[in-house]
C-alpha angles and dihedrals in degrees: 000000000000091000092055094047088048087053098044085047086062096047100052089035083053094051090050095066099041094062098068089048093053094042101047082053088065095046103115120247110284110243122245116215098197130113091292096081082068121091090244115105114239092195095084141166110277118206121218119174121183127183123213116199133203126184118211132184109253110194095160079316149339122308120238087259090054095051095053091049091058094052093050087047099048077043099059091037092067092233115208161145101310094042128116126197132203142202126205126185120330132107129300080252099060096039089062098047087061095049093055090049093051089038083071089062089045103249127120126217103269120218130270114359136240136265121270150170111257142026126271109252120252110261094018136104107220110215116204120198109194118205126190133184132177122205147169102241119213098011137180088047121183119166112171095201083088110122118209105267085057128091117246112269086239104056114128100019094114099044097043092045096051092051094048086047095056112028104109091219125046093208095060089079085059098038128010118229113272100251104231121268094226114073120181109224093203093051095050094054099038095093084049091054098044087052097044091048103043112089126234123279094239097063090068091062124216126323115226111232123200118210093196120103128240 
C-alpha cells in the first residue's frame, strides 16, 4: 500500500510539471515593438569595396616582365566589369602602359585614386584595383518570436537579394549615377511622335493566316 501511494505521489507530482510546460507551448508569440512593425524592409544591401595594389617599377615605362606581371595579376584577380582601376604616381609612360594592359579586359584608368597606407616608392607606379560587392546579410532570416502587427524577418530577403545579385555596380546603391547635363529634345519625344503618328491597328483591316504548311 506504501508503495502504491509513493507511486501515485510521482505521478501526480510528474503531471504537475508537465502543465506549465504544455501550457507555456501554446503562449502566443510575444510582440516586438521595434522598426519592424513599419512597411520598410530591415533586411537591406550591404556594400562592401576592397582594394587590391600592386608597385611596379616605372623607368620612362614598364619592362616586359612587368608587364607581364600585371597581366598575371589582373589575371588572377578576375578583372571585370564592375571593376575600377587606378593609377598612383608613375610617368606618363607608365600610366599608360597600365591602361593598355587593363584596355585588354575591357576596363579604362579611372580618375583620381584612393586612399591608402604607405607611400608610393620612389621610382614605382602604384596600380589599384577597387572591388566592390553588395550583399543581404543574415538571410534568409526567420525568427518565430514575431508577433502579428510585425513584418516577417524575412521580409525583403528576396527582393534585396535579388537587386545586390544583378546591379551591375555595387556604388550605385550609395550614390546614383549623375544623368547627363546635355538632353536631346528630339530623342525624348521620339517614342510620343511615333505613337501619335502611327495609325491604329484596326484601319488596316484582318490579315488572313494560313495554318497549312508550306
Amino acid at each position: 500500500m506504501a508503495r502504491t501511494k509513493s507511486l501515485a505521489a510521482v505521478v501526480a507530482i510528474g503531471a504537475a510539471l508537465a502543465l506549465p510546460s504544455a501550457a507555456s507551448a501554446k503562449k502566443p508569440p510575444r510582440e516586438r515593438h521595434d522598426a519592424s512593425r513599419g512597411l520598410d524592409s530591415l533586411n537591406q544591401p550591404v556594400v562592401q569595396r576592397t582594394d587590391y595594389l600592386l608597385d611596379l617599377a616605372d623607368n620612362g615605362g614598364l619592362g616586359d616582365a612587368d608587364l607581364v606581371r600585371l597581366d598575371s595579376w589582373f589575371g588572377s584577380l578576375g578583372l571585370g566589369y564592375g571593376d575600377h582601376v587606378f593609377v598612383d604616381n608613375g610617368t606618363a609612360a607608365g600610366r599608360h602602359d597600365v591602361a593598355r594592359v587593363a584596355g585588354t579586359y575591357g576596363l579604362l584608368l579611372s580618375p583620381g585614386a584612393p586612399i591608402l597606407e604607405g607611400d608610393v616608392p620612389m621610382g614605382a607606379v602604384r596600380v589599384i584595383v577597387s572591388r566592390t560587392t553588395a550583399s543581404v546579410p543574415n538571410c534568409p532570416n526567420y525568427d518565430r518570436e514575431r508577433g502579428p502587427s510585425s513584418t516577417s524577418s524575412n521580409y525583403g530577403c528576396g527582393v534585396n537579394s535579388n537587386l545586390a545579385a544583378m546591379i551591375a555596380d555595387p556604388n550605385d546603391l550609395v550614390l546614383g549615377q549623375h544623368g547627363s547635363v546635355v538632353t536631346d529634345a528630339h530623342t525624348s519625344s521620339k517614342a510620343i511622335r511615333f505613337y501619335r503618328q502611327s495609325h491604329p491597328t484596326g484601319t488596316r483591316g484582318l490579315t488572313d493566316v494560313s495554318t497549312k504548311g508550306n
